[in-house]
N, C-alpha and C positions, 0 to 999 in steps of 0.2 A: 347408537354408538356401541363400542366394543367395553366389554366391561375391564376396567383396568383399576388395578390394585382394591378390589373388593367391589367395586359400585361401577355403576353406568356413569360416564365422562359427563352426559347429556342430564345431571343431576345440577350441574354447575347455571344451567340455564336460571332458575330462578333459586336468590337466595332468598329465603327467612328465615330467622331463628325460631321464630316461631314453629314452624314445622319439625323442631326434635322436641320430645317427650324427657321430661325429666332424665326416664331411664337409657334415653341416649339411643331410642327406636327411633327410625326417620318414618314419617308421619307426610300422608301426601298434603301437599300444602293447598288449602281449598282459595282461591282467586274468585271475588266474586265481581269484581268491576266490569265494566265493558271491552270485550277484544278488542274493540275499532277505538275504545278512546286514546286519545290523544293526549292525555294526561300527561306532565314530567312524573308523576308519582305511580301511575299506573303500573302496576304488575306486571298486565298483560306486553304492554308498551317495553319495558326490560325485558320479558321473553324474547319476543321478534326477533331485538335487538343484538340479546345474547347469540341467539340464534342463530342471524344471520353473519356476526363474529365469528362463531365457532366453525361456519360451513367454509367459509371464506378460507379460514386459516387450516380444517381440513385438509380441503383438496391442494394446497399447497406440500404440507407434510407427508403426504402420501406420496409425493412424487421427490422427498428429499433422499437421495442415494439410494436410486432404486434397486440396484445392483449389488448394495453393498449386501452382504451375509448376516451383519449385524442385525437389520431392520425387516430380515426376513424369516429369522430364526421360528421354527414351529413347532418347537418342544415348549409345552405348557403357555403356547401363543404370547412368546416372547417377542416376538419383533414387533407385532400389535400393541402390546401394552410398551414397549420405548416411542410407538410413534403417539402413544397416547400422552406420554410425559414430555414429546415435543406440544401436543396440544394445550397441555395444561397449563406449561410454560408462557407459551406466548399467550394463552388466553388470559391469563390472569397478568400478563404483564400489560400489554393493552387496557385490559379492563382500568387498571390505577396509573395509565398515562393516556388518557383520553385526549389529550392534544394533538399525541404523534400517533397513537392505536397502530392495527397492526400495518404493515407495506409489505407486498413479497419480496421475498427474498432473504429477511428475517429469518425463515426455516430454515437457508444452511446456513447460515448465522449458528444459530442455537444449533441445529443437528454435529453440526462438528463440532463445537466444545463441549457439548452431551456426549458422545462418540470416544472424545479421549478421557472423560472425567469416568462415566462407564467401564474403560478397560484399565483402570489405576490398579498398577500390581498392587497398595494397598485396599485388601478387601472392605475392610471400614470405609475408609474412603470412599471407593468405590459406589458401594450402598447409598451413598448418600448424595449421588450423581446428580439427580435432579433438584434438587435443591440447590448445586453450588454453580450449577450451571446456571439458575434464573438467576442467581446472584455475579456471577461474572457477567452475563449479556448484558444484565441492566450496569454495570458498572461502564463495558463497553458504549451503552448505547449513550451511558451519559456524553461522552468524548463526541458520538457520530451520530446524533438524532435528528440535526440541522435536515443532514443527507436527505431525511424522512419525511420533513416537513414544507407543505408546497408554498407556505408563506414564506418562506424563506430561500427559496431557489435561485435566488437573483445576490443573498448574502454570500460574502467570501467563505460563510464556511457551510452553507447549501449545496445543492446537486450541480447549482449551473456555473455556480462559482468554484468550485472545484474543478470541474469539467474546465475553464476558462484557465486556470492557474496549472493544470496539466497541459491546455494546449500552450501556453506561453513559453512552455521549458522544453516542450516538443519545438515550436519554431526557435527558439536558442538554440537547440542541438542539432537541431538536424530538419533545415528547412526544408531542404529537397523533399524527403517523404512529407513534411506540415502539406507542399504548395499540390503535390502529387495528389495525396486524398481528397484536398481539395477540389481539382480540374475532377477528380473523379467523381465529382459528389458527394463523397459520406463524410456526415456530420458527426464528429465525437459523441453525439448521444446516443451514434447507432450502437457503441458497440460500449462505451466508458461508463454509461449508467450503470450496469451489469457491473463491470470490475470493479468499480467504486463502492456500489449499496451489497454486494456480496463479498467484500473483500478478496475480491480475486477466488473464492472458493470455486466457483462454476469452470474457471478456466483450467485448475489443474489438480492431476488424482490426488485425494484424500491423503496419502502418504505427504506428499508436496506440498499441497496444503498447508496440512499440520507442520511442515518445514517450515514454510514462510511464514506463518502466521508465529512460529516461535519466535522468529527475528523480529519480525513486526511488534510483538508486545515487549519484546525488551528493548528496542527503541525510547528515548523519548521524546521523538518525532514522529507517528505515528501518520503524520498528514505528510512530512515530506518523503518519508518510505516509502510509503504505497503510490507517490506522484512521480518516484525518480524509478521504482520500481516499473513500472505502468510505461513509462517513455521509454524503459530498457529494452521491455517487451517489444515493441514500434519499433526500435533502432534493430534489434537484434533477430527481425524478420524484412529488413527492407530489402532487400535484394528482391525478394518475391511481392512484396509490395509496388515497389519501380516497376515492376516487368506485369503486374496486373490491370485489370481493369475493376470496372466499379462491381461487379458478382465477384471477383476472386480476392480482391481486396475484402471485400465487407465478412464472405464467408471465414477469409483466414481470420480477419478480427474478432470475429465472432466464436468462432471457435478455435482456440488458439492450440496450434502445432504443438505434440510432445517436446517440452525442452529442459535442459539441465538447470534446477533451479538454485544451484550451489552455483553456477556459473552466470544465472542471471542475478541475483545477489550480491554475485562480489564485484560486477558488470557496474549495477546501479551504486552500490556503496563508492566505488571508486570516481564517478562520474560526478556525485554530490562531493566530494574531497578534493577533486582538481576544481571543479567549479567553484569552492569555499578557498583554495588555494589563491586561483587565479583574482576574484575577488578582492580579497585582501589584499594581493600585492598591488593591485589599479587603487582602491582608496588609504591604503597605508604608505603602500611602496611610493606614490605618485606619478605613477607612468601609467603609458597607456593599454588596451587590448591587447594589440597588436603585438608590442614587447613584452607584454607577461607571458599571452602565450608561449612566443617563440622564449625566454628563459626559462619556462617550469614546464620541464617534459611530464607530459600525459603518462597516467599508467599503463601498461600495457593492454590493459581486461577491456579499456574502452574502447567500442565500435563508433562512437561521433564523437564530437564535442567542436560544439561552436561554429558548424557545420564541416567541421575537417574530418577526413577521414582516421580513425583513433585518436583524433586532437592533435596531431601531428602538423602544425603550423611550419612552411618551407621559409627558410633564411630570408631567401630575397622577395619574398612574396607584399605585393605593393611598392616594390622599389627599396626595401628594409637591409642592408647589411650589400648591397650593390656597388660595384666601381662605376667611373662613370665609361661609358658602352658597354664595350666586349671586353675590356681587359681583366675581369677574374675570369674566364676562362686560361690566363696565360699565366694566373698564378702558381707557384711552387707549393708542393704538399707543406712544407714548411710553415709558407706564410700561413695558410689555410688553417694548419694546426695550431698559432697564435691567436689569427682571427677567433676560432672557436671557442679558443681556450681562454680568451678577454672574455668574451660573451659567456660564457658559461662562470667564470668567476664572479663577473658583476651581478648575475643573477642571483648568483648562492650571497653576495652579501647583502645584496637591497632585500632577498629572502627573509633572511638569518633576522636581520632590525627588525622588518615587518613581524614577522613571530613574534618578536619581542615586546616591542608594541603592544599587538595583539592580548599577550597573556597578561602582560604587565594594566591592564588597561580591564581584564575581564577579572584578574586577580587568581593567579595560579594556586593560592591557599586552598577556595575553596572546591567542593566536594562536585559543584554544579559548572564549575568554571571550565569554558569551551577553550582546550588546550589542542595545538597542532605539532601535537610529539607523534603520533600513532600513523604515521602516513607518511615518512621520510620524502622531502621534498628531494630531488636529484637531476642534476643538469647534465648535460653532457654537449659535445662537441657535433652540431651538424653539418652535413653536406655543405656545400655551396652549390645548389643546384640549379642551372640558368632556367628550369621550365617551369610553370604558374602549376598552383597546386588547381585542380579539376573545381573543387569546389570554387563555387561564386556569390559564397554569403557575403555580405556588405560589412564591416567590424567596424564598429562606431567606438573610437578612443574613451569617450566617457560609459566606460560598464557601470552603469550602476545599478543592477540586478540585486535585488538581495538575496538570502539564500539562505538556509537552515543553519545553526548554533551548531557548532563537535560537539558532542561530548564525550568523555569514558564509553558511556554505555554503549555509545553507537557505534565505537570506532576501536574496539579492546573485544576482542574475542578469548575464548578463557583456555581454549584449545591454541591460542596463539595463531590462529588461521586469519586469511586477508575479507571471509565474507562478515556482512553484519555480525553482531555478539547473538549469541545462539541461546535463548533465555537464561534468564535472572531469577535465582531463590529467593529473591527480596521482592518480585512480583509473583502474587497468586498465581495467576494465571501462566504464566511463564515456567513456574514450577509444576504447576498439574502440565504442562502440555510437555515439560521433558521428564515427568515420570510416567508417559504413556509407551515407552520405549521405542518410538516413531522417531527419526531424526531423517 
């Protein structure tokens, strides 16, 4: 191993305290047991072991951000000893969670928030990079260990149950590409494993990254972000999606296209808002799908929702808001302008109650309380268009979807901007990652 911070990494392999001398000499530590035993106590049996942990998690490290400058630095073999304190990290974190020990992928895990705590314009801080980093992973991994664990893959907050609860809001929003990748063959493990257990770090440059993962920790949703963020991505590449096959499809998934992630953020946050809106007004309001759409206009950032093209639900569509034959074709702009303007009134007041409802019911006092002030609901006056809208999702009047809590934090940006809140001083990590001057 490469020596890093005074000693061989490879010292870690066997502990005994034995082995230091009063005066604080390290002392080779003599093992006199059998190689081959099979001891729980045996020495030798914890080498191997160590061993073959440390090789494992290794050649991982070696290949996190191979490009980047930081971890290649060759003045006084600086890049070696940071990939050496990505080792130590996870070595010792495995080591005292032997349940979940280590998984790939783990290493950009830890490489990127080593990577921002590393460049903290405070130099104290700074210094002290690797320590606060094993301290923040394990805080993360507390939230995401499920992810890691194969006993639990099958649980709602495991690999395949996550995977299951992304594909569920993928076929709500946008069936056509769900049914598409389907006929194509690729299963959501091909490509969502990856975005899930590295938190999207693999799909986009380290600058981006450290973006999203900024929103991401100031969230206190953490599981509905990264699932509404994930389904943006799929919405916001399907045109090339429809038009591929099962290699171009899997490659694009796999490797996802240069994209604006302030634009795919403010994409996903708006999607879970109209979805929380529409929601609401099906079990508050009392009506059904079909008419909440069509009275609560979509934001504009959205690419689907509910299989519509930007969630944009047409007047007459299913027979909704129709004369009987052809005669709104013969109506006067006039009437039209009534009709619209009934429907858009009654919207904004069966709205207006349901908020109210809403707040009054979650209790607007407190600090935790899911309020729907931050996202101006707005109706307006549609077409009367006699043609069927393209899409052919099926809308089943009882929505009962559930869907993620508002809160402040998810839905209040401090810049006053429409994407996710852009970290929180009141979270650690949220603050080390917007004093890295990365935004």
């Amino acid at each position: 191993g490469q020596p890093a911070g005074g000693y061989d990494i490879n010292s870690l392999l066997v502990v005994d305290d034995d082995g230091f001398t009063p005066e604080g000499d390290r002392e080779r530590v003599v093992v006199n047991d059998d190689p081959l035993a099979k001891d729980h106590d045996s020495k030798w049996k914890q080498f191997f072991e160590n061993a073959s942990l440390l090789d494992e998690i290794r050649k991982d490290v070696v290949r996190t951000h191979p490009d980047l400058n930081f971890f290649l630095e060759p003045e006084d073999n600086l890049g070696q000893r940071r990939y050496a304190a990505l080792e130590r990290i996870l070595f010792v974190w495995a080591k005292l969670n032997k349940g979940v020990r280590y998984v790939q992928g783990m290493n950009e895990i830890v490489g990127t928030i080593y990577y921002v705590l590393a460049n903290d314009f405070n130099e104290e801080w700074a210094a002290e990079a690797e320590a606060d980093a094993y301290f923040l992973f394990n805080i993360l991994m507390v939230e995401m260990r499920d992810v890691f664990v194969p006993d639990l893959d099958d649980a709602d907050t495991g690999i395949q149950g996550r995977i299951s609860n992304y594909m569920a809001l993928l076929s709500l929003h946008d069936p056509e590409v769900r049914c598409h990748l389907d006929d194509c063959g690729i299963d959501a493990s091909f490509y969502s494993i990856r975005w899930l257990t590295t938190l999207l770090s693999r799909e986009f440059t380290l600058p981006d990254t450290i973006r999203l993962w900024d929103s991401m920790f100031a969230s206190t949703h953490k599981d509905n972000f990264l699932r509404y963020v994930c389904v943006s991505m799929v919405m916001m590449t399907r045109d090339q999606l429809l038009g591929g096959d099962f290699s171009m499809c899997l490659r694009l998934l796999q490797s996802y296209p240069p994209t604006n992630v302030d634009k795919l953020l403010e994409s996903s946050r708006a999607l879970w808002i109209y979805e929380s809106q529409v929601t609401l007004a099906c079990h508050k309001g009392g009506i059904g799908l079909q008419q909440a759409l069509l009275s609560i206009s979509p934001p504009p950032v959205i690419t689907m929702a509910y299989g519509l093209k930007n969630g944009v639900a047409m007047p007459n569509r299913h027979g909704h808001l129709t004369r009987h034959g052809n005669s709104n074709r013969n109506l006067h702009s006039t009437s039209d302008s009534a009709a619209g303007g009934s429907v858009a009134s009654a919207s904004r007041s069966l709205f207006v109650g349901a908020k109210g409802l809403w707040n009054d019911m979650m209790g607007s006092g407190s600090s935790n309380s899911p309020m729907l002030t931050d996202f101006p609901v707005t109706t307006q006056q549609r077409p009367m268009n006699k043609g069927n809208s393209a899409s052919t999702m099926a809308m089943d009047n009882q929505h009962t979807r559930s869907v993620g809590v508002l809160t402040p934090s998810d839905t209040t940006s401090p810049t006053g901007s429409s994407t996710w809140s852009v970290g929180s001083r009141a979270a650690k990590l949220g603050s080390k990652f917007m004093k890295s001057g990365i935004s």
